[in-house]
KEKE-3310 file (N, C-alpha, C; in steps of 0.2 Angstrom, whole numbers, plus 5000, padded with zeros to 4 digits):
npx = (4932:4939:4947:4945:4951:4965:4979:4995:5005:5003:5005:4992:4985:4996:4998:4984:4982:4995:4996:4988:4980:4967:4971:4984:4988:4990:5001:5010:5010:5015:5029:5035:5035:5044:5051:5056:5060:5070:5070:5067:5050:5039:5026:5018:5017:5017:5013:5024:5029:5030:5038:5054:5065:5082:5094:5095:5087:5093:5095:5094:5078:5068:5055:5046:5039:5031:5035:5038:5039:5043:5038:5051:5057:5061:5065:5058:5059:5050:5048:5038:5046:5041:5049:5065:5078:5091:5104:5096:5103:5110:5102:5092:5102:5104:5091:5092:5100:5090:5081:5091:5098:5088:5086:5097:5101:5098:5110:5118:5124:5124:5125:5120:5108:5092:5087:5088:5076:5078:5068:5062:5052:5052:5047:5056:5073:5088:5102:5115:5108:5103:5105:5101:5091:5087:5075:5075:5084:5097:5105:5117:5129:5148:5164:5182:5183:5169:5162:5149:5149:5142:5126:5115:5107:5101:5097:5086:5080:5067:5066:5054:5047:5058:5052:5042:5034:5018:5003:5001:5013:5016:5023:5029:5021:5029:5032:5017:5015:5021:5017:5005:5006:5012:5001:4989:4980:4976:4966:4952:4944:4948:4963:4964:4974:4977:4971:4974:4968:4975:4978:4963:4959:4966:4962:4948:4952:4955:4946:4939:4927:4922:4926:4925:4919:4926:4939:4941:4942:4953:4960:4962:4968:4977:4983:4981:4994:5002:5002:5003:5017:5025:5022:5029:5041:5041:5039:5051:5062:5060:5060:5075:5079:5091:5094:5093:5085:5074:5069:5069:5059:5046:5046:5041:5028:5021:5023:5012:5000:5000:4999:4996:4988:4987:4983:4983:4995:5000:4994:5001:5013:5011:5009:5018:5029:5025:5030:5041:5052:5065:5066:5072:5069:5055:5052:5057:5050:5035:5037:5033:5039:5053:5047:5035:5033:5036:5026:5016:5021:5021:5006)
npy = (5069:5059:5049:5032:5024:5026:5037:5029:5037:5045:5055:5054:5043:5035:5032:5027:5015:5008:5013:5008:5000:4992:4990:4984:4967:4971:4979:4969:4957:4966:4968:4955:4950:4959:4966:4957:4944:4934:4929:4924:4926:4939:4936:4943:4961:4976:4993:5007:5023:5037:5047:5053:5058:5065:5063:5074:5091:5096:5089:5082:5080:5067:5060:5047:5040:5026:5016:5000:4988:4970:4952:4948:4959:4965:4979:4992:5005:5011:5022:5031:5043:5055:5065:5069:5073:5083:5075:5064:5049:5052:5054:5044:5034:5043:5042:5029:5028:5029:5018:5010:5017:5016:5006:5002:4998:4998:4996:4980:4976:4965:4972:4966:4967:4970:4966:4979:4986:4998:5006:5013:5019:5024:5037:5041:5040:5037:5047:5040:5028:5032:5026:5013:4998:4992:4987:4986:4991:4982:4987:4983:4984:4981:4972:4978:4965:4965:4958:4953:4964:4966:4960:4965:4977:4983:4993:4996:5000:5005:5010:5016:5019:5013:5000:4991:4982:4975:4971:4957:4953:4949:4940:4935:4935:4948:4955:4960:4969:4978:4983:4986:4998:5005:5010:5011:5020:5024:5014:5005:4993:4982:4970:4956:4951:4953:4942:4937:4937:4947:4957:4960:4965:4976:4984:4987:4994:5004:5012:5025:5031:5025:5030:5042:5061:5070:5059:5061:5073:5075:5068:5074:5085:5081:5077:5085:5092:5085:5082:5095:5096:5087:5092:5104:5099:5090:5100:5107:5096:5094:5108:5107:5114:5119:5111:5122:5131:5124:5124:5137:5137:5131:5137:5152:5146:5144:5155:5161:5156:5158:5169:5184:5177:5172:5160:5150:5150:5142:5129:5126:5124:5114:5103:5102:5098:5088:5081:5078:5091:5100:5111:5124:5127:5126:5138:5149:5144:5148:5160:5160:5157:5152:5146:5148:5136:5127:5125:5123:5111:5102:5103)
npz = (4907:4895:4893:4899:4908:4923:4922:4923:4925:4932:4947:4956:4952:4951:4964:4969:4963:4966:4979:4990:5002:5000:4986:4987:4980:4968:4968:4975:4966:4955:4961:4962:4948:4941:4948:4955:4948:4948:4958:4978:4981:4987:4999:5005:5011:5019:5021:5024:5031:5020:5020:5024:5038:5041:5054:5062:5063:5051:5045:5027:5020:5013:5003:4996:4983:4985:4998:5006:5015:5016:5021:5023:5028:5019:5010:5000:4988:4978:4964:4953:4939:4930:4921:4914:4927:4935:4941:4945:4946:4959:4967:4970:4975:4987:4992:4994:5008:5017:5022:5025:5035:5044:5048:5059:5076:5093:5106:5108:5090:5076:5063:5053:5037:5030:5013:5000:4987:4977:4966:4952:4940:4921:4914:4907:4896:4902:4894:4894:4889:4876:4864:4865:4867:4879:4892:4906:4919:4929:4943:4953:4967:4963:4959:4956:4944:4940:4948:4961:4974:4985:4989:4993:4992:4978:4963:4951:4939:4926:4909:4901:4888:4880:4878:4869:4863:4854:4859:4853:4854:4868:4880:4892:4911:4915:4902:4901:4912:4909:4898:4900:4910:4902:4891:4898:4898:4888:4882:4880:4887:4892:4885:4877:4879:4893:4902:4914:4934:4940:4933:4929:4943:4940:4931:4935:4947:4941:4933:4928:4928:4941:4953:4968:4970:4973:4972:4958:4956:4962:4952:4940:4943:4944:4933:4924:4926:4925:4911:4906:4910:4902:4890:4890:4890:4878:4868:4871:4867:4855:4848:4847:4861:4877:4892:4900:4894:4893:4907:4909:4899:4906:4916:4909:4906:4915:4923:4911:4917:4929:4933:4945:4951:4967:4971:4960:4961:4971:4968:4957:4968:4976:4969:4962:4973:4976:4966:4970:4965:4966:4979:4975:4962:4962:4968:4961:4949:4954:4964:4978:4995:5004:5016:5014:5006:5014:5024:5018:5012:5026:5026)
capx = (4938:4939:4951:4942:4956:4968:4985:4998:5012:5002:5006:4986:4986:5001:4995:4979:4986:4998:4998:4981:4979:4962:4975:4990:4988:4993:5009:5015:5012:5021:5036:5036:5034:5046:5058:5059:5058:5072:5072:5062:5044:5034:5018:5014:5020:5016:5017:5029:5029:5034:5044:5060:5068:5090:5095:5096:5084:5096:5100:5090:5070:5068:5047:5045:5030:5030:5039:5036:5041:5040:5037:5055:5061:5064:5064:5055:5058:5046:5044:5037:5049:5039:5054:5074:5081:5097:5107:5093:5107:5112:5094:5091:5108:5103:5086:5093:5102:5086:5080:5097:5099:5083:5087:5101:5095:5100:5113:5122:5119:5129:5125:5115:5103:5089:5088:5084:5077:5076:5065:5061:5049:5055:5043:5059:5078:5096:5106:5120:5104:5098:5105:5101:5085:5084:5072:5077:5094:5098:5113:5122:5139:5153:5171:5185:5181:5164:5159:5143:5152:5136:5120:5109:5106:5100:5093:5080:5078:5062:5066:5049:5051:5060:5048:5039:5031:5013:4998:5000:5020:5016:5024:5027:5018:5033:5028:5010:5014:5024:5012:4996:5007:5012:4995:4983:4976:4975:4963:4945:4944:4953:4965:4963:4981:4978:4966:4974:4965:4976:4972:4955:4958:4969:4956:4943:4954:4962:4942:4937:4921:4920:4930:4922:4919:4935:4944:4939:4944:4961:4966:4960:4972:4986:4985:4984:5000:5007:5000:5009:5024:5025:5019:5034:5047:5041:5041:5058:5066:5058:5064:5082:5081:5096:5091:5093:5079:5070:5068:5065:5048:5045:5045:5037:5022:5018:5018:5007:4995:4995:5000:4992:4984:4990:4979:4986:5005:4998:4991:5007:5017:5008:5008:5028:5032:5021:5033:5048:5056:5069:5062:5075:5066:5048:5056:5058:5041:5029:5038:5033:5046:5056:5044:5027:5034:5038:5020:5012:5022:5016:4999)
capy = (5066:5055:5042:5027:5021:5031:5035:5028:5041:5054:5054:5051:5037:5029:5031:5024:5008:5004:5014:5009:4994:4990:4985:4979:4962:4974:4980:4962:4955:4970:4966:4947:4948:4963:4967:4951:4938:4927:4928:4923:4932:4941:4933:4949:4968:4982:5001:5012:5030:5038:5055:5052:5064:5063:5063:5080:5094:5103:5084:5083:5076:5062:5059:5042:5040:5023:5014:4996:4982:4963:4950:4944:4966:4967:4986:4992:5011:5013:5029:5033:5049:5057:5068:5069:5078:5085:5072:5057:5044:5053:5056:5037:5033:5046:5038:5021:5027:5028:5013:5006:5019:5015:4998:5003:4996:5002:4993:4975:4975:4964:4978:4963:4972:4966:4968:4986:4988:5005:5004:5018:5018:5031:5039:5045:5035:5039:5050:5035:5023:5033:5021:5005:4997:4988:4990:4985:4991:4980:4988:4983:4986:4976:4975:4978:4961:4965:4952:4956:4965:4967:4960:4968:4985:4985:4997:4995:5008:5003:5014:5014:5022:5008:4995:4993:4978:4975:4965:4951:4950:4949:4934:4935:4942:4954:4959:4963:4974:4984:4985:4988:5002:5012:5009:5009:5027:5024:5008:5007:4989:4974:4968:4950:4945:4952:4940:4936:4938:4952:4962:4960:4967:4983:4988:4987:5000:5009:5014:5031:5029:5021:5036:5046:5065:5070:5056:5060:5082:5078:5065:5078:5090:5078:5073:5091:5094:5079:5085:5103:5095:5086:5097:5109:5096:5087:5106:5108:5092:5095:5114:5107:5117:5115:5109:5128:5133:5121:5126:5146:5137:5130:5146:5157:5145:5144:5162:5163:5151:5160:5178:5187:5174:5165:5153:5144:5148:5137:5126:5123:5122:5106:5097:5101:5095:5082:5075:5080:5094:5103:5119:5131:5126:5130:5146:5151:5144:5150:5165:5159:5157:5143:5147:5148:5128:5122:5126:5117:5102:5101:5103)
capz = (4905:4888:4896:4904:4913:4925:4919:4932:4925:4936:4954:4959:4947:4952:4972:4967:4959:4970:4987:4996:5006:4994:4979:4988:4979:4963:4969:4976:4959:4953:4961:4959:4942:4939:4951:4957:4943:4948:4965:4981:4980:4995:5001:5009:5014:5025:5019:5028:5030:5013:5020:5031:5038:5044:5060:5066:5062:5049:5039:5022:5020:5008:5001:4991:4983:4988:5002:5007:5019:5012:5027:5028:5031:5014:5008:4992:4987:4972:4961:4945:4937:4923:4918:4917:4931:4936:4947:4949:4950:4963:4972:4969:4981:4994:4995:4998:5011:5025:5022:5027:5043:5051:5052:5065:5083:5100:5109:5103:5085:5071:5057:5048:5034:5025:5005:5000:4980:4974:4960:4946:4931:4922:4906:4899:4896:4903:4890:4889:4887:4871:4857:4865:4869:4883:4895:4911:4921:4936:4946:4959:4968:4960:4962:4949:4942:4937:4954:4965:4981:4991:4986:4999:4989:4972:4959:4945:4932:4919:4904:4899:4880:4877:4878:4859:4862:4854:4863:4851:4855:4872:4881:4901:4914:4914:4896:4901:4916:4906:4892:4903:4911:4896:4887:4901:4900:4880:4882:4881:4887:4894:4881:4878:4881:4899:4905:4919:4938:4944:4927:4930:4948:4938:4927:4939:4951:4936:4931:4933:4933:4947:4957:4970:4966:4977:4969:4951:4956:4964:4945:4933:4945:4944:4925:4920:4928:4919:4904:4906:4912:4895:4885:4890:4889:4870:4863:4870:4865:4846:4845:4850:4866:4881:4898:4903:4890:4896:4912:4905:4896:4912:4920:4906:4904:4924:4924:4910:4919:4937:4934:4946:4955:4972:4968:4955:4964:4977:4966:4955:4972:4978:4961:4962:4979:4977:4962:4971:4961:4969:4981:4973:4955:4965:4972:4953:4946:4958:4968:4986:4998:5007:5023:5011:5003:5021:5026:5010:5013:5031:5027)
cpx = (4936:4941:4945:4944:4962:4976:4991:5006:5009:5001:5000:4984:4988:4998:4989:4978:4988:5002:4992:4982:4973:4966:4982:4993:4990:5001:5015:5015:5018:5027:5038:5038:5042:5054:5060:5058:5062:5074:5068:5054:5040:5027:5015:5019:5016:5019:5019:5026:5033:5040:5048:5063:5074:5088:5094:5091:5087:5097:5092:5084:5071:5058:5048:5037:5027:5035:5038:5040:5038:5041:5044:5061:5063:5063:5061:5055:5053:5046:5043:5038:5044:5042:5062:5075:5089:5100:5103:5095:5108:5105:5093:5095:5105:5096:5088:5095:5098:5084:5085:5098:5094:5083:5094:5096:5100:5103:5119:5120:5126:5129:5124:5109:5098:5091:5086:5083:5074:5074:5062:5057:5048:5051:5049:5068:5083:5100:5111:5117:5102:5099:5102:5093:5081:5080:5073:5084:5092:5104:5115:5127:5144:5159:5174:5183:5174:5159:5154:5148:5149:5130:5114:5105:5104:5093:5092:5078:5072:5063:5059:5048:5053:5057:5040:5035:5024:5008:5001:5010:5020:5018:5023:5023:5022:5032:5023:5011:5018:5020:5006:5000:5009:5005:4988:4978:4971:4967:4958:4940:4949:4957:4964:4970:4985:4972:4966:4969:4967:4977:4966:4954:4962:4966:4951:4944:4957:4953:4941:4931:4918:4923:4926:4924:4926:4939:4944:4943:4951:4965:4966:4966:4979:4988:4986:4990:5003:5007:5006:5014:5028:5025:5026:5038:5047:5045:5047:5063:5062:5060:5073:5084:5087:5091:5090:5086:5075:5064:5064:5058:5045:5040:5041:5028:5018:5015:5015:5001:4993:4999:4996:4987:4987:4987:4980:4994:5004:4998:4997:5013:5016:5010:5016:5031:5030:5024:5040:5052:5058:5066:5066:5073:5057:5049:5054:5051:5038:5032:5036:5040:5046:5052:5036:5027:5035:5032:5018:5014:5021:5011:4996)
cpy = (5061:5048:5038:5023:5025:5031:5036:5030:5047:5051:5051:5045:5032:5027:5025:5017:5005:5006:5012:5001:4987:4985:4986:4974:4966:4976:4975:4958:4959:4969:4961:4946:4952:4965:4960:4943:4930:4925:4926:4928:4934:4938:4942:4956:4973:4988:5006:5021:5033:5045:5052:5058:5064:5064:5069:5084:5097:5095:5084:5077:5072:5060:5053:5042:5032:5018:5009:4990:4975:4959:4946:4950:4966:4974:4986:5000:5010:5020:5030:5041:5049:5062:5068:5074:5078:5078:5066:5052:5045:5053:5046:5033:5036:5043:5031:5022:5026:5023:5008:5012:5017:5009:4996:5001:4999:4994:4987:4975:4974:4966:4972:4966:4967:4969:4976:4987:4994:5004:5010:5018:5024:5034:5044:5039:5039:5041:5046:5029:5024:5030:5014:5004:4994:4995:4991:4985:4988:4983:4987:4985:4981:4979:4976:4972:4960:4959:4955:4958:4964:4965:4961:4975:4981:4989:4996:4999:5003:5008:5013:5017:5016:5000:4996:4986:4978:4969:4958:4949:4948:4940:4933:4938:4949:4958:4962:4968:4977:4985:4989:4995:5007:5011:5009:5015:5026:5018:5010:5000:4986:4971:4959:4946:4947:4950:4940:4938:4945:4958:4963:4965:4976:4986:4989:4994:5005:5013:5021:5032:5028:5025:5040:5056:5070:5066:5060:5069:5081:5073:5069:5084:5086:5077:5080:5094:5090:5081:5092:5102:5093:5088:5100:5106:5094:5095:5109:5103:5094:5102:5112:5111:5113:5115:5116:5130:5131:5122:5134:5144:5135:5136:5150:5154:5144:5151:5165:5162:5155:5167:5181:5184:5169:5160:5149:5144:5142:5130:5121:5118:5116:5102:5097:5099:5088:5077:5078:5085:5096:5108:5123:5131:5129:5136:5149:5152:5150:5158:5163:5158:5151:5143:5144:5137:5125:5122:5122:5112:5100:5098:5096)
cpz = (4900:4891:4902:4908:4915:4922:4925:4932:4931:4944:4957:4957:4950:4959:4973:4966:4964:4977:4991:4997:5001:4990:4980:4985:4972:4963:4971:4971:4956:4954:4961:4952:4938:4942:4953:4954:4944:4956:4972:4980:4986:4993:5004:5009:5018:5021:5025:5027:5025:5014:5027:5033:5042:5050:5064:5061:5053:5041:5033:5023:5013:5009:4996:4988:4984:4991:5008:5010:5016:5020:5029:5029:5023:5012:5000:4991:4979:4970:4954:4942:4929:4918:4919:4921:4933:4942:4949:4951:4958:4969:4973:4978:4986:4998:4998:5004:5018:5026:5027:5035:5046:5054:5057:5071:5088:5104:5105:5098:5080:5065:5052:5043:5029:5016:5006:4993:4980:4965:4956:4940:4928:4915:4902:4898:4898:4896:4887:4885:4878:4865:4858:4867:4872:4889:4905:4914:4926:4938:4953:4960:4966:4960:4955:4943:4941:4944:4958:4971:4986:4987:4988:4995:4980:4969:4953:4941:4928:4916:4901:4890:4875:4877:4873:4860:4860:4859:4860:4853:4862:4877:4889:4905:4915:4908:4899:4907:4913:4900:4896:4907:4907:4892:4891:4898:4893:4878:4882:4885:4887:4889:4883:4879:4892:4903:4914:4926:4941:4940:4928:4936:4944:4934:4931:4945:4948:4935:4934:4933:4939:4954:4961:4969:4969:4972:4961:4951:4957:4956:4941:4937:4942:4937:4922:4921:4926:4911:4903:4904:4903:4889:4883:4887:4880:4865:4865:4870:4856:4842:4849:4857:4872:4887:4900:4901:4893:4901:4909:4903:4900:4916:4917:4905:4912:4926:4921:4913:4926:4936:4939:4952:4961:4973:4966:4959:4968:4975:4962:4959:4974:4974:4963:4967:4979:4970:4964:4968:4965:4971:4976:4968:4958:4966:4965:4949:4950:4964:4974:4990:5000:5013:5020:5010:5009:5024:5024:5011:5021:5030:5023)
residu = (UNK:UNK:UNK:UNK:UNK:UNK:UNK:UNK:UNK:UNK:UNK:UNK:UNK:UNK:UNK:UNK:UNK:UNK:UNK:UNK:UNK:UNK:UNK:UNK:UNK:UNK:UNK:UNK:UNK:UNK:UNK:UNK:UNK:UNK:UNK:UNK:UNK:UNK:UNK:UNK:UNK:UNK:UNK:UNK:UNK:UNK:UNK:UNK:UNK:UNK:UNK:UNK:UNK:UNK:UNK:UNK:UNK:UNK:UNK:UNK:UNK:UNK:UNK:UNK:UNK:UNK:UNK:UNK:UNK:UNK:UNK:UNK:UNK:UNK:UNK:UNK:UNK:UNK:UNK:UNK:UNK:UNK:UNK:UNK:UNK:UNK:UNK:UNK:UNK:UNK:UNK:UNK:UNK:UNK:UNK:UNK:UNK:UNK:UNK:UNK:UNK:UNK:UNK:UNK:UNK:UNK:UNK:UNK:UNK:UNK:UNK:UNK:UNK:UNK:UNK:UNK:UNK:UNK:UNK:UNK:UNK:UNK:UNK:UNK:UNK:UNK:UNK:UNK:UNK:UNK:UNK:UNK:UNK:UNK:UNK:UNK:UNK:UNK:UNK:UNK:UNK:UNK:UNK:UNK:UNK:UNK:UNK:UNK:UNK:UNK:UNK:UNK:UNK:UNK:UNK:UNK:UNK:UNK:UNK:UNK:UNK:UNK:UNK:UNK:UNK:UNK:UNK:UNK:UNK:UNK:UNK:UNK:UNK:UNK:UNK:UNK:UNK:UNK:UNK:UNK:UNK:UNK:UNK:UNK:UNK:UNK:UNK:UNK:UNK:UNK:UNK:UNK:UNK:UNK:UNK:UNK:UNK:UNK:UNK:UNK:UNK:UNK:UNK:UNK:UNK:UNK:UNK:UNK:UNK:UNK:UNK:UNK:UNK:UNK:UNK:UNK:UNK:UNK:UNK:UNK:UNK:UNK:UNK:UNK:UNK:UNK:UNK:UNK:UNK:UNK:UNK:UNK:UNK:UNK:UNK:UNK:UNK:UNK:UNK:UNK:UNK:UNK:UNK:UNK:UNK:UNK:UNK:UNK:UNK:UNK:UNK:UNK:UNK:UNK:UNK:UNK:UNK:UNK:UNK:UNK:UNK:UNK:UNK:UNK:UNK:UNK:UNK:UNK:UNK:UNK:UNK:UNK:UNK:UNK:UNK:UNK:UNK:UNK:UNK:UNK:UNK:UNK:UNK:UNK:UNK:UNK:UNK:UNK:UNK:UNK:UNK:UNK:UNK:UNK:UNK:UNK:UNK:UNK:UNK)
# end
């Protein structure tokens, strides 16, 4: 591979960065600097189990790609979305909702909850965003009167797109991690306007290089599946195609890639569970069944 630093739009990437115990001190920056700028900051956290699953056998699975406890029960959903999908406000909501059941207790219980931010970086922008060009949505619940109703729940979109800044304009630490994650992949060396100590530690864990030969087999899997994905999507936002269409090149360029081989079905079906796509869109790509996908995400 070309790229000397890992690119942390690709699911292994992103894990890498800021799922492992190793560079946790990356992700508690993270959200000091970003999601939580004006407000208390975690000294610590604990990672959670990233798949929930409802109450009863029959109630819907929810997979995070990162899902994180702060030391005073704070919630943290993390996910970096590499493309627009049907209904993600909606996915967004249904995830916050476990975070907030599992903190039910058995017995006396005054239904007191900790904070829960659902947080988003999104390599593409929301359809109503597409004129403006802020980069950061904070949402809460609010009343007729525009008032905070609840301020236990909030959600955090990063439209990444919309952040143009150059190294030399760079001012906060909130600039530089939003620079160093749209531009990591692109670098060749440490920019001089991220000296900082806990840069120093993201380039250091961003290098591939320094990857074991497992490591190094499952990013070149993950990034080529980022690459595809992309690919499909720019050449159907550039020939005006509809979301339908979309889908359809989706589809014809999967089965040019695995005709014939279940090999590659397999191989597609992983990389697509593993960014969440909706089974009945797997169903379609790769022809396996709902029995075949329920195995694969077991294993």
């Amino acid at each position: 591979m070309k790229e000397k630093y890992v690119n942390p739009f690709t699911d292994f990437g992103f894990k890498k960065l800021f799922g492992t115990e190793l560079n946790k001190d990356l992700l508690i920056d993270f959200l000091n600097q970003v999601v939580l700028p004006n407000r208390h900051k975690i000294a610590d956290l604990s990672y959670a189990k990233n798949e929930h699953i409802g109450n009863s056998k029959v109630d819907r699975k929810a997979v995070f790609d990162l899902y994180c406890i702060g030391t005073n029960g704070e919630r943290f959903i993390v996910e970096m979305q590499k493309a627009k999908q049907n209904y993600f406000k909606d996915r967004s909501i249904f995830y916050a909702s476990f975070p907030i059941q599992e903190q039910a207790k058995q017995g006396d219980w005054d239904f007191k909850l900790s904070e829960i931010y659902t947080v988003g970086i999104l390599d593409f922008v929301f359809k109503e965003d597409s004129d403006e060009k802020e980069v950061r949505h904070e949402v809460k619940l609010k009343d007729q009167n525009c008032r905070v109703f609840y301020d236990k729940l909030t959600f955090i979109y990063l439209e990444m797109p919309h952040f143009t800044k150059t190294e030399d304009e760079l001012e906060t630490t909130y600039d530089k991690w939003l620079y160093v994650l749209k531009h990591l992949p692109y670098l060749d060396n440490r920019p001089k306007a991220l000296q900082e100590k806990i840069f120093a530690r993201l380039f250091e864990a961003a290098e591939i290089a320094k990857f074991t030969a497992a490591e190094r087999d499952s990013y070149e899997a993950s990034v080529k599946y980022y690459r595809d994905l992309k690919n499909v999507i720019d050449t159907a936002i550039a020939e005006g195609k509809t979301e339908g269409r979309m889908i359809g090149l989706i589809e014809g360029k999967t089965e040019g890639l695995i005709e014939g081989k279940i090999e590659g079905k397999i191989e597609i079906a992983r990389n697509a569970i593993a960014e969440n796509i909706p089974i009945d869109i797997i169903i379609r790509l790769t022809g396996l069944t709902e029995e075949e996908l329920e195995k694969l995400k077991n294993e």
